[in-house]
C-alpha positions as a printed NumPy array, in Angstrom:
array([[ 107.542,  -89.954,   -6.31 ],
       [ 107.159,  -93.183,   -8.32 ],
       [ 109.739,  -95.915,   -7.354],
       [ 111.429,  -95.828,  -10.913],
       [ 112.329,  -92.474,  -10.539],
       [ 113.677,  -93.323,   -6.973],
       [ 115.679,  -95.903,   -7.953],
       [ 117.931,  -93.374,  -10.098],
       [ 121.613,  -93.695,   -8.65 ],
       [ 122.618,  -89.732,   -8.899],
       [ 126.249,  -90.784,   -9.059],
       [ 125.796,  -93.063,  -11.919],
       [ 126.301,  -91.266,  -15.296],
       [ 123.883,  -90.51 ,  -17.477],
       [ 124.23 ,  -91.509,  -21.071],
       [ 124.534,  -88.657,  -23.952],
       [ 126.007,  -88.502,  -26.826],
       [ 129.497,  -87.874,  -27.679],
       [ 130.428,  -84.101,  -28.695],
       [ 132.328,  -86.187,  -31.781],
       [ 128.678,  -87.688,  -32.269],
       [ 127.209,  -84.228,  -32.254],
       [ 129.381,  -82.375,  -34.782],
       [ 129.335,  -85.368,  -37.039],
       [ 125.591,  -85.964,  -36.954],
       [ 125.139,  -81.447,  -37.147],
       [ 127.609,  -81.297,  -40.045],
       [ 126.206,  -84.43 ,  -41.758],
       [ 122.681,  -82.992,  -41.528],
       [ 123.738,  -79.814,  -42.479],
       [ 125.739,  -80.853,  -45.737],
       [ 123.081,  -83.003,  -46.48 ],
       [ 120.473,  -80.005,  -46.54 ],
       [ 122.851,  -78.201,  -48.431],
       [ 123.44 ,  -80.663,  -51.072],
       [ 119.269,  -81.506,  -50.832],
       [ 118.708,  -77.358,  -52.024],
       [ 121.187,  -77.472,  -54.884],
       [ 120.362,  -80.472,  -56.108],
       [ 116.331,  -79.502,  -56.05 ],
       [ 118.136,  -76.139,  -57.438],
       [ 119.454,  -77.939,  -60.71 ],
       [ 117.254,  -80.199,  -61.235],
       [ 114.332,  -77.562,  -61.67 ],
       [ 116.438,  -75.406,  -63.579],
       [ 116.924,  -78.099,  -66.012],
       [ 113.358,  -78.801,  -66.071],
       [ 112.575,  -75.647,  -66.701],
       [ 115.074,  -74.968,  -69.408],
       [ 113.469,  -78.519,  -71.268],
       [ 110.21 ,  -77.442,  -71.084],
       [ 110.955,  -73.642,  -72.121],
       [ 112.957,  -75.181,  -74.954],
       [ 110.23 ,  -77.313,  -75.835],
       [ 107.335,  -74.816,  -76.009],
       [ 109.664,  -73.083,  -78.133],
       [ 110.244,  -75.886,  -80.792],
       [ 106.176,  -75.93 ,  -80.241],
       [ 105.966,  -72.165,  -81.252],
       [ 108.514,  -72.335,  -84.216],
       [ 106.122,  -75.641,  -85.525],
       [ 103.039,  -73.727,  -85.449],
       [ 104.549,  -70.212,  -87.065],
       [ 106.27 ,  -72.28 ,  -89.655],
       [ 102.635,  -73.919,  -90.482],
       [ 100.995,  -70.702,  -90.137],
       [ 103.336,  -68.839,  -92.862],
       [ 103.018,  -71.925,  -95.504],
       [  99.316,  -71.533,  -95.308],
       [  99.206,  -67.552,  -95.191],
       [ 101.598,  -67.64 ,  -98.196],
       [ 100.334,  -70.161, -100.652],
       [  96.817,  -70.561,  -99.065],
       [  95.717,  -72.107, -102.609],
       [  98.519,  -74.695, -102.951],
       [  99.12 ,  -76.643,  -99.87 ],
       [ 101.493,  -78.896, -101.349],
       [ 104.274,  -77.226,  -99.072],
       [ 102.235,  -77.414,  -96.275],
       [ 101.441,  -81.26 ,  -97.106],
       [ 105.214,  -81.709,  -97.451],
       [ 105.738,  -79.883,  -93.987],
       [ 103.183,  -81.894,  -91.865],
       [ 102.96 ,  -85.631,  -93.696],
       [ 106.919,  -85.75 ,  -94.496],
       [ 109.182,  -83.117,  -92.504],
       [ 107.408,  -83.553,  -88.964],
       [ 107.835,  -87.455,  -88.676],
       [ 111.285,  -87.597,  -90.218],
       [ 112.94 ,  -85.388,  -87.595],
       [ 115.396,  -87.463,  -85.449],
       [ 115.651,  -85.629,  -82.45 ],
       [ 112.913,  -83.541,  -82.697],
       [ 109.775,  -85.702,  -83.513],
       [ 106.305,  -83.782,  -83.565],
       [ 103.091,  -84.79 ,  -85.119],
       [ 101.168,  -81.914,  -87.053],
       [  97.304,  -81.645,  -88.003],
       [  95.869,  -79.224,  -90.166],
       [  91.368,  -78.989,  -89.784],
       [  89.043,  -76.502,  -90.849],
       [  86.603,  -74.333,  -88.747],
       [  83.867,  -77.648,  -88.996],
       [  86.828,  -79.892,  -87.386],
       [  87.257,  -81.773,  -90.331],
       [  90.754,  -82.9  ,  -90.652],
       [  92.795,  -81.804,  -94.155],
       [  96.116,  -82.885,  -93.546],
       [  97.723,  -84.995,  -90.72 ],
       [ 101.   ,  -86.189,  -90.296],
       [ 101.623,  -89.734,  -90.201],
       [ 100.858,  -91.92 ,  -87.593],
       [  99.231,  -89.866,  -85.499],
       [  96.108,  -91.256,  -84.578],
       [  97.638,  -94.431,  -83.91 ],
       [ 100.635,  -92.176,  -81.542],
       [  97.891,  -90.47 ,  -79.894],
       [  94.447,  -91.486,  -78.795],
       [  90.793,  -89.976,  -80.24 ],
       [  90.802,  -89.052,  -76.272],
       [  94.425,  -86.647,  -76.651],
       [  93.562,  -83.071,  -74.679],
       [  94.598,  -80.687,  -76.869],
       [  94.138,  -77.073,  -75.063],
       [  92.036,  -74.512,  -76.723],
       [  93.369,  -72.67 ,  -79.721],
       [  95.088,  -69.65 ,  -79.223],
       [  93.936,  -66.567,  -81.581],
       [  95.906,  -65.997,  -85.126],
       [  97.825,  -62.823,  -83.776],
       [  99.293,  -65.208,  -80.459],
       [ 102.385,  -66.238,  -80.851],
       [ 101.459,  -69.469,  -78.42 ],
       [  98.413,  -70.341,  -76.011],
       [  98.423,  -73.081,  -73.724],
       [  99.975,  -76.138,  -73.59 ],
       [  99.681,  -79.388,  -72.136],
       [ 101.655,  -82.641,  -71.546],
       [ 100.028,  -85.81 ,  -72.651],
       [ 101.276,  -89.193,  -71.853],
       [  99.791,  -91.762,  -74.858],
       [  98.903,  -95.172,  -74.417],
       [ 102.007,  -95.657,  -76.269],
       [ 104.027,  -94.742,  -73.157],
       [ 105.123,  -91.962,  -75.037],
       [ 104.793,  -88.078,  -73.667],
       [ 103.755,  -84.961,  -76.111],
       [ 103.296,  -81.424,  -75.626],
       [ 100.09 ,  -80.251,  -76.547],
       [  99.2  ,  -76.662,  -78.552],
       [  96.657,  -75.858,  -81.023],
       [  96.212,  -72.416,  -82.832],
       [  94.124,  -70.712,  -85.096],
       [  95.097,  -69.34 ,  -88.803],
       [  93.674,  -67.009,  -91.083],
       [  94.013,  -66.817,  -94.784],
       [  93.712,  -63.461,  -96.387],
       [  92.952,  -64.794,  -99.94 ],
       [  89.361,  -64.211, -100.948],
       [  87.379,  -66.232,  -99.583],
       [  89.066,  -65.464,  -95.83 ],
       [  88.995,  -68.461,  -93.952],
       [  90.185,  -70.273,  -90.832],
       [  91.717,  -73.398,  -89.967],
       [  93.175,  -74.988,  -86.759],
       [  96.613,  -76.456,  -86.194],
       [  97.109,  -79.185,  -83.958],
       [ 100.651,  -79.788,  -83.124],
       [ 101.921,  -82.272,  -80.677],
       [ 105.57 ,  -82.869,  -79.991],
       [ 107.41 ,  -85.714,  -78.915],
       [ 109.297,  -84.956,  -75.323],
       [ 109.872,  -88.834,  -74.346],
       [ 113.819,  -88.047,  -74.674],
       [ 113.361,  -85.233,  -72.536],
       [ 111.641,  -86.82 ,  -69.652],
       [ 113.974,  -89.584,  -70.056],
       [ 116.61 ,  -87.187,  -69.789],
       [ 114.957,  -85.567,  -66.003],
       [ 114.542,  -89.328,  -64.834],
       [ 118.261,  -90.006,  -65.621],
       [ 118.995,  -86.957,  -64.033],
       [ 117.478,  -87.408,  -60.858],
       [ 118.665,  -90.91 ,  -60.75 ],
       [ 121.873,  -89.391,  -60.87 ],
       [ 121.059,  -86.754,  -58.207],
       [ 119.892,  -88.958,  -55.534],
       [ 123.002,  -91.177,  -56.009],
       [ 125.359,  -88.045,  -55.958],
       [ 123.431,  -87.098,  -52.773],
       [ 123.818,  -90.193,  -51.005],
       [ 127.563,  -90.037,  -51.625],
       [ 128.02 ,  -86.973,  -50.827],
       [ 126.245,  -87.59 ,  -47.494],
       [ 128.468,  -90.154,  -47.146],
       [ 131.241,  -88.506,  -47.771],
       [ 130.553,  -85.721,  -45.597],
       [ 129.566,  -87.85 ,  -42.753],
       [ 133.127,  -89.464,  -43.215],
       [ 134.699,  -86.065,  -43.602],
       [ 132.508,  -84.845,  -40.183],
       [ 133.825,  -88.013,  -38.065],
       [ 137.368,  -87.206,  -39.309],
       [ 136.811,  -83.53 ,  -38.563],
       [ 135.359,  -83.706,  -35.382],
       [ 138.215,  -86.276,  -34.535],
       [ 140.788,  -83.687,  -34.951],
       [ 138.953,  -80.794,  -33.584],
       [ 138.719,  -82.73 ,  -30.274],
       [ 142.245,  -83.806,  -30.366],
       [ 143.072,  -80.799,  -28.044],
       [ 140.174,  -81.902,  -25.469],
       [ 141.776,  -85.631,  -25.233],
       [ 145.338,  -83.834,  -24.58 ],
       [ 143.795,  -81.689,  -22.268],
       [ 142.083,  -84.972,  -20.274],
       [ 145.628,  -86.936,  -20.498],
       [ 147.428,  -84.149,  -18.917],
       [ 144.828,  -83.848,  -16.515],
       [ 144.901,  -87.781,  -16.044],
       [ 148.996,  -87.636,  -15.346],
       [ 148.157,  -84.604,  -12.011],
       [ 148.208,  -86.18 ,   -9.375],
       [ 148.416,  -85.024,   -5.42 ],
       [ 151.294,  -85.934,   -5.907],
       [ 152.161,  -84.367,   -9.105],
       [ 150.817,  -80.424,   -8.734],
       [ 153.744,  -78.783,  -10.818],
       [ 152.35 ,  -80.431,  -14.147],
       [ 150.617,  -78.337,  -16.068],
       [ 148.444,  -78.037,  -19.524],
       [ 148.987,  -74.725,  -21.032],
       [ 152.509,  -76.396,  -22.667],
       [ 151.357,  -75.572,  -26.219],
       [ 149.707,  -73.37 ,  -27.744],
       [ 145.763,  -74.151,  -27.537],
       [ 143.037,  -72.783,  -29.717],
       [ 141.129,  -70.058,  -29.149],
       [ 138.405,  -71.481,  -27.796],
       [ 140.06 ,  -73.772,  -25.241],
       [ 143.238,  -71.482,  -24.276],
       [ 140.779,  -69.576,  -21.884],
       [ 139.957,  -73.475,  -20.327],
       [ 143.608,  -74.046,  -20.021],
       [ 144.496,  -71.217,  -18.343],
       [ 141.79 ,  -71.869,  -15.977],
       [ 142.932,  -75.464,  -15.269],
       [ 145.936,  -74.326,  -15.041],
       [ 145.04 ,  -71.51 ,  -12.389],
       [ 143.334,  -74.167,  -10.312],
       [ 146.116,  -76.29 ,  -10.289],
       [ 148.301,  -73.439,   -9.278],
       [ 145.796,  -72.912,   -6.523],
       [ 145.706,  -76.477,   -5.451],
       [ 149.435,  -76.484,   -5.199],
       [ 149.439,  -73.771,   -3.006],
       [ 146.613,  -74.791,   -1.017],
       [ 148.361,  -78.63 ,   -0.65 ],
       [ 151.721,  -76.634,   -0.138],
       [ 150.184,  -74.604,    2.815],
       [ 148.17 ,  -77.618,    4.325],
       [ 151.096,  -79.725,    4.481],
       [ 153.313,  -76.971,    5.841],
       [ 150.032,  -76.121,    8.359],
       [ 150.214,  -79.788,    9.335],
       [ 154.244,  -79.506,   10.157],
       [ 153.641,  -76.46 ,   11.863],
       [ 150.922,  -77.829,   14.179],
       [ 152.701,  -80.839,   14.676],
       [ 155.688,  -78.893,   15.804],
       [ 154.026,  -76.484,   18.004],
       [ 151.864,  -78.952,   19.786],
       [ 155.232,  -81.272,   20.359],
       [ 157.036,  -78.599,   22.703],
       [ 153.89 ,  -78.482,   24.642],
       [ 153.19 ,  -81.578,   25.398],
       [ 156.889,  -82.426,   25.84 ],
       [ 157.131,  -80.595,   28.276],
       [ 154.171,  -82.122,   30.087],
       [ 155.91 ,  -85.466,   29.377],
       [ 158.86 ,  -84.362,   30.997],
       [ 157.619,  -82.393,   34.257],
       [ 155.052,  -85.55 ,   34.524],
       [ 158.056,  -87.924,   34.589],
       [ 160.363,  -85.684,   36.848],
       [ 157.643,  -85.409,   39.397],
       [ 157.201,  -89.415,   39.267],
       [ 160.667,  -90.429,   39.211],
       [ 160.325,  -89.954,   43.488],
       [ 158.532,  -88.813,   45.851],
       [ 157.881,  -84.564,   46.157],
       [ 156.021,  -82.842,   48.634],
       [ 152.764,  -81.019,   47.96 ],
       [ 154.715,  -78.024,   47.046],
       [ 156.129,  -79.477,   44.221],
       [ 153.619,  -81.462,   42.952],
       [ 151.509,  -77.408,   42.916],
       [ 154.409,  -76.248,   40.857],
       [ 153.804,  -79.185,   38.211],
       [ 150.116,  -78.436,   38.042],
       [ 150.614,  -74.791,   37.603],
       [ 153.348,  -75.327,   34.975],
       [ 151.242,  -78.166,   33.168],
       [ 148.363,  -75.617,   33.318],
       [ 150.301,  -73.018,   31.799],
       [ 150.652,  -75.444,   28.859],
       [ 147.233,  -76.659,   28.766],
       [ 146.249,  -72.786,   28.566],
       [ 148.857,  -72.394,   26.063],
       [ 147.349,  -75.685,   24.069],
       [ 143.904,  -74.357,   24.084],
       [ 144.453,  -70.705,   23.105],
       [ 146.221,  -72.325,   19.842],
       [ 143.063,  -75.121,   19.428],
       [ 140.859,  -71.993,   20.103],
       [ 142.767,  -69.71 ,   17.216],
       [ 142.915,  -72.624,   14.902],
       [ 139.416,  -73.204,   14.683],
       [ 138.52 ,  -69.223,   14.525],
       [ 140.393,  -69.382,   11.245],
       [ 138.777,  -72.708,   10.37 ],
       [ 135.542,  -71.588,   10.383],
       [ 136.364,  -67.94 ,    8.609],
       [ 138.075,  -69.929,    5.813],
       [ 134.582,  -71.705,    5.044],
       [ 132.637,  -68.991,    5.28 ],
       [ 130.57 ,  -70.177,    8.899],
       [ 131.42 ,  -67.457,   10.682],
       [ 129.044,  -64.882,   10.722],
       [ 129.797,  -61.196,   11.57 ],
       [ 127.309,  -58.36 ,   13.2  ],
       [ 128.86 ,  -54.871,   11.734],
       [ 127.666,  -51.731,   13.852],
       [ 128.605,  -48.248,   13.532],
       [ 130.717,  -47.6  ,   16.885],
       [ 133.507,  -44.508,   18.361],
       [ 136.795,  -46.497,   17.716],
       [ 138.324,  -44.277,   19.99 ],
       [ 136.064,  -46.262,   23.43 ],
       [ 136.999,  -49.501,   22.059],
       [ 140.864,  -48.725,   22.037],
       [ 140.932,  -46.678,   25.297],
       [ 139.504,  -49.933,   26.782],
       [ 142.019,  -52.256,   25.453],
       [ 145.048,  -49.623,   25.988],
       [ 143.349,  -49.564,   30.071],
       [ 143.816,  -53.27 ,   29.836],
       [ 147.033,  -53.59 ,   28.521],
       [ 148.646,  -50.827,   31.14 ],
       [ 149.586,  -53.126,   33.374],
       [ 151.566,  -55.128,   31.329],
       [ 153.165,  -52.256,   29.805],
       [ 153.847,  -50.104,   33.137],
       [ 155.904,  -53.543,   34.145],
       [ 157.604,  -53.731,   31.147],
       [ 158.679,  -49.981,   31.003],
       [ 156.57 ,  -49.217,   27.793],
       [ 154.616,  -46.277,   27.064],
       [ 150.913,  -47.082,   25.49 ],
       [ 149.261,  -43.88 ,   23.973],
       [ 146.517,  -43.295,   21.378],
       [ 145.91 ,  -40.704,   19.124],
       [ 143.112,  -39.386,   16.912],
       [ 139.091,  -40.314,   16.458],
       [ 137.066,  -41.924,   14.623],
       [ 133.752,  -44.07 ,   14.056],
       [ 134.241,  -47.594,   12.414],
       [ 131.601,  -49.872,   10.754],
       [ 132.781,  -53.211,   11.554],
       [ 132.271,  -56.389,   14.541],
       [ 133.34 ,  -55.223,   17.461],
       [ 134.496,  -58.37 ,   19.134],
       [ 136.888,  -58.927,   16.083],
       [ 137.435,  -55.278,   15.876],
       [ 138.832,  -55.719,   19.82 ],
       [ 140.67 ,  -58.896,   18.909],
       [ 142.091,  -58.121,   15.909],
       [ 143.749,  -54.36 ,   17.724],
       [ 144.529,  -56.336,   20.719],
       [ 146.714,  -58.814,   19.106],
       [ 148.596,  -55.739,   17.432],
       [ 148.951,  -53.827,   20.843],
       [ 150.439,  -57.464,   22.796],
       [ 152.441,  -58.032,   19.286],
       [ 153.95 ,  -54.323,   20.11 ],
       [ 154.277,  -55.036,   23.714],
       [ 155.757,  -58.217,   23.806],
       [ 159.014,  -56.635,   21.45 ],
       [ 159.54 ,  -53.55 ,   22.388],
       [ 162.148,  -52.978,   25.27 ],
       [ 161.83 ,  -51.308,   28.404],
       [ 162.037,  -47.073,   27.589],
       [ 160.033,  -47.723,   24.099],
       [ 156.588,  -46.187,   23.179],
       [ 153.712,  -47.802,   21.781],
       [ 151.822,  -45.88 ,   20.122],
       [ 147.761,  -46.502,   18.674],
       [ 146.912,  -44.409,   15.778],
       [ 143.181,  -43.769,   14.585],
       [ 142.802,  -41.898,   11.349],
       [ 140.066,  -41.194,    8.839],
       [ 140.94 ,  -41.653,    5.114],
       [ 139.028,  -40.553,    2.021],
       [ 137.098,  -44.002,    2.   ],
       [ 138.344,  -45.897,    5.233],
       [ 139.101,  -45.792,    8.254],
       [ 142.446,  -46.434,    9.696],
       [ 143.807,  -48.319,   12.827],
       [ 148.009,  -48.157,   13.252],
       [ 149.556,  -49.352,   16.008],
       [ 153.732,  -48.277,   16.262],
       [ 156.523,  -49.622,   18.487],
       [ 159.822,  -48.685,   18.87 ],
       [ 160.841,  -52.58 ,   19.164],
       [ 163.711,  -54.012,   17.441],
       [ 162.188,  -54.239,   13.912],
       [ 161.416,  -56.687,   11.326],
       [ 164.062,  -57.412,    8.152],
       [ 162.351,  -56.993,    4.782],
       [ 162.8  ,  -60.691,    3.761],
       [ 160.323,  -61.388,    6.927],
       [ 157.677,  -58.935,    5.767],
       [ 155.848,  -60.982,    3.965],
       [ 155.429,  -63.579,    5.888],
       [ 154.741,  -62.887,    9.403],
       [ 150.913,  -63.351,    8.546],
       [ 151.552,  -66.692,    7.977],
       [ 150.68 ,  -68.889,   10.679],
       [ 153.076,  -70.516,   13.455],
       [ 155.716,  -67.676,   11.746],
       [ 158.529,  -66.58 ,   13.703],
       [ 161.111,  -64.419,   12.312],
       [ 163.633,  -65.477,   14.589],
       [ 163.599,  -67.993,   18.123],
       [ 164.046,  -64.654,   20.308],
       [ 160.276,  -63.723,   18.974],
       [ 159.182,  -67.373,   19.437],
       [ 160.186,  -67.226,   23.209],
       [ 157.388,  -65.7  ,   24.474],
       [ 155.477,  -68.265,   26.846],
       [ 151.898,  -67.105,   25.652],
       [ 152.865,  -66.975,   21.901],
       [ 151.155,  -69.688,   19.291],
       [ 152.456,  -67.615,   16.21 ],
       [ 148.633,  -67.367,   15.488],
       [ 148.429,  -63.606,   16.569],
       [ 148.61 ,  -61.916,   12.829],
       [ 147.368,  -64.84 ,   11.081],
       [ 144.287,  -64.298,   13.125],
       [ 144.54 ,  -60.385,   12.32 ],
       [ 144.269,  -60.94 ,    8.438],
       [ 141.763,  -63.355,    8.664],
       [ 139.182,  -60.302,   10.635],
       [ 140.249,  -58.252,    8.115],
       [ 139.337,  -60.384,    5.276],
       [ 135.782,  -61.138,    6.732],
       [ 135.55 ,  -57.193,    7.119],
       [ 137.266,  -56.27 ,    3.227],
       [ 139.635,  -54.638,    4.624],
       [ 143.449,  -54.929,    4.733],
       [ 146.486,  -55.1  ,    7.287],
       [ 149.821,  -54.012,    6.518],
       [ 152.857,  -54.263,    8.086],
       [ 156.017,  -51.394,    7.467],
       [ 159.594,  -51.886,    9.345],
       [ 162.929,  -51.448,    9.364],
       [ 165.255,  -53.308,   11.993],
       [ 166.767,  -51.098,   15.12 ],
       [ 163.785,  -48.725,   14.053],
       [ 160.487,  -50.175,   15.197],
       [ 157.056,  -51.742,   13.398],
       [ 154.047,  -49.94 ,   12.398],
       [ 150.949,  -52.523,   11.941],
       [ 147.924,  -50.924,   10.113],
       [ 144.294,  -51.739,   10.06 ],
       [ 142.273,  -50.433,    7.294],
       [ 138.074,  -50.684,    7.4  ],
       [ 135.726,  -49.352,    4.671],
       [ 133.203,  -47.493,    5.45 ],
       [ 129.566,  -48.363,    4.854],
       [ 129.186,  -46.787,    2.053],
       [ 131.786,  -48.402,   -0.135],
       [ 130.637,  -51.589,    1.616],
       [ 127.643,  -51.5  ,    0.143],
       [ 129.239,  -51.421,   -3.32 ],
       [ 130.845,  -54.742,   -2.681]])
């Protein structure tokens, strides 16, 4: 790598050009081609039109010499009169006629002629007594004067028949005068209106971006501090109200990610203080005097109760860390539900035979899905039930197939949850009420930690209740098959 290239600061911006720039330099270029065609457009339609109207002229010239000499073939005082007088005293329409026999000797010429054109003037060959015009060609005279060209052949019927040749050469100086004026005129009405429409692309471009620079000076006024503003005030154009309502999304998503972080910092500061309070406070009691080594044991096993209770909560807060970026990776297997439950139901049995509680499980069924998470996830549902369900109450762990999942309920006959608690008690550090949060191995991290599995596995956890009545939790897992159409 050369060292220009590596010293390139990525974070420095490159330069480009405006989007105002752009649609001012495309509409510009764009008008300007536009106004290029039609101007090329007229312009050879007026050229054309002169030079169709002078071959013409040309054509009348030569029929109107061809009838005098047809007609009075042995008098050519008319046809004197026509090409010495009438040609030369035409204002606008000047022409220069030549009447010569088949040995190119000249008979009549108008005049001034030789001295308008040169010996050296290319007439193009004659064109045959029946044509109505041959050729013709421009000619621009020492004179700095420009004719049209045309010969043609005549025929007199009068005994002897003979031939002559007219030479006819008309004046178009006025007309190319005319096409340079014209284009003179073009080229300055295509400069202005290039100007003009490079004016009128800067002032449209201006206003078409008007809704961009709103869009960056509400954006400027958001602030971390500021989340509720939003953009979508007005209504946008088409082509930005689809931005707008995705700035306006993220900002709705910020604010709700800013609204749970600072409530997640509360709620860690809060649970972490009662721990470590207490530590505080059993550290100072056993320091205010003297205890034996009996006490002193009691203050380690209570501060290790706390430390326990400390890192289960570190341990569950960084288990959701790393599922919310997307570190955590997952091994799904095909496995019998049914083993995996039985297990955690043998371990739980204790706890439940001292609390009174019945823990059963019914149905089968195979689930696709990690089984370490599949095992924590159920067995933070099962010590949920446990831990609020009274002594004489069932728990009960449900395992049934669905059409296109596989389903994992676990039912207590506990006190209940009120609907206005619902739908929060996957929130984490929620209680729905202090008798819930008195549980001395609680971190209010148990459910959160259930919806997270269940988001890494698709699935979905749902929570029914009624209050007096008990709690069913439920676990749902898609099968492999509709996995793989993720």
């Amino acid at each position: 790598m050369s060292s220009k290239s590596a010293d390139v600061d990525p974070r420095r911006p490159t330069r480009s050009w405006s989007i105002v720039a752009r649609l001012t330099i495309l509409y510009t270029a764009s008008a300007a081609a536009i106004l290029c065609a039609a101007s090329a457009f007229l312009y050879w339609v007026l050229r054309e039109n002169l030079r169709a109207e002078d071959r013409d002229t040309v054509a009348d010239k030569i029929a109107v010499l061809r009838n005098i000499l047809e007609e009075r073939s042995d008098n050519l005082d008319a046809l004197k009169e026509e090409v010495q007088w009438e040609s030369t005293a035409r204002k606008h329409s000047v022409y220069y006629a030549r009447l010569l026999n088949e040995a190119g000797e000249v008979i009549l010429e108008s005049p001034g002629m030789k001295e308008a054109l040169s010996s050296a003037a290319p007439f193009p060959s004659p064109s045959q007594p029946r044509d109505t015009l041959g050729k013709t060609v421009e000619y621009h005279s020492p004179s700095d004067r420009t004719f049209l060209l045309a010969s043609a052949w005549s025929k007199t019927e009068a005994p002897p028949p003979r031939r002559f040749l007219h030479e006819v050469a008309l004046d178009v100086s006025k007309e190319k005068a005319i096409l340079v004026d014209y284009r003179e005129k073009l080229a300055a009405a295509l400069l202005l209106g290039v100007l003009a429409s490079a004016g009128a692309g800067i002032w449209i471009a201006r206003r078409a971006m008007d809704p961009v620079r709103e869009i960056t000076l509400a954006a400027q006024r958001i602030t971390a501090n500021a989340l509720k503003d939003r953009v979508s005030v007005r209504r946008w154009p088409r082509e930005l109200a689809a931005l707008a309502g995705e700035f306006d999304g993220m900002l709705q998503r910020l604010e709700d990610s800013f609204s749970r972080l600072s409530q997640f910092s509360a709620d860690i500061a809060h649970e972490l203080r009662t721990p470590i309070n207490n530590l505080m406070g059993e550290a100072e009691v056993a320091l205010s005097r003297g205890r034996s080594s009996e006490d002193y044991r009691r203050v380690l096993e209570s501060s290790l109760e706390e430390y326990q209770r400390i890192a289960r909560m570190i341990d569950s807060l960084l288990f959701m860390a790393r599922a919310d970026s997307a570190h955590l990776h997952i091994e799904r297997k095909l496995f019998d539900a049914r083993e995996v439950v039985e297990s955690l139901c043998e371990f739980y049995e204790p706890l439940a035979s001292e609390s009174r509680v019945t823990l059963m499980i019914t149905g089968r069924g195979s689930i696709y899905a990690d089984v370490i998470l599949f095992q924590r996830a159920v067995s933070n549902l099962i010590a949920n039930a446990l831990q609020h369900t009274s002594a004489g109450g069932r728990v009960t762990v449900v395992i049934e197939r669905n059409s296109a999942q596989v389903e994992i309920g676990v039912t207590d006959t506990g006190c209940g949850i009120s609907q206005e608690h619902l739908a929060k008690v996957f929130d984490r550090f929620y209680r729905v009420d202090a008798a819930r949060a008195s549980h001395p191995h609680g971190t209010g991290l148990g459910l959160a930690i259930v919806k997270t599995i269940m988001g890494l596995h698709q699935g979905s956890v749902t929570v029914q209740s009624r209050l007096g009545e008990g709690t069913r939790a439920s676990l749902r897992f898609p099968e492999p098959a509709s996995l793989a159409n993720l």
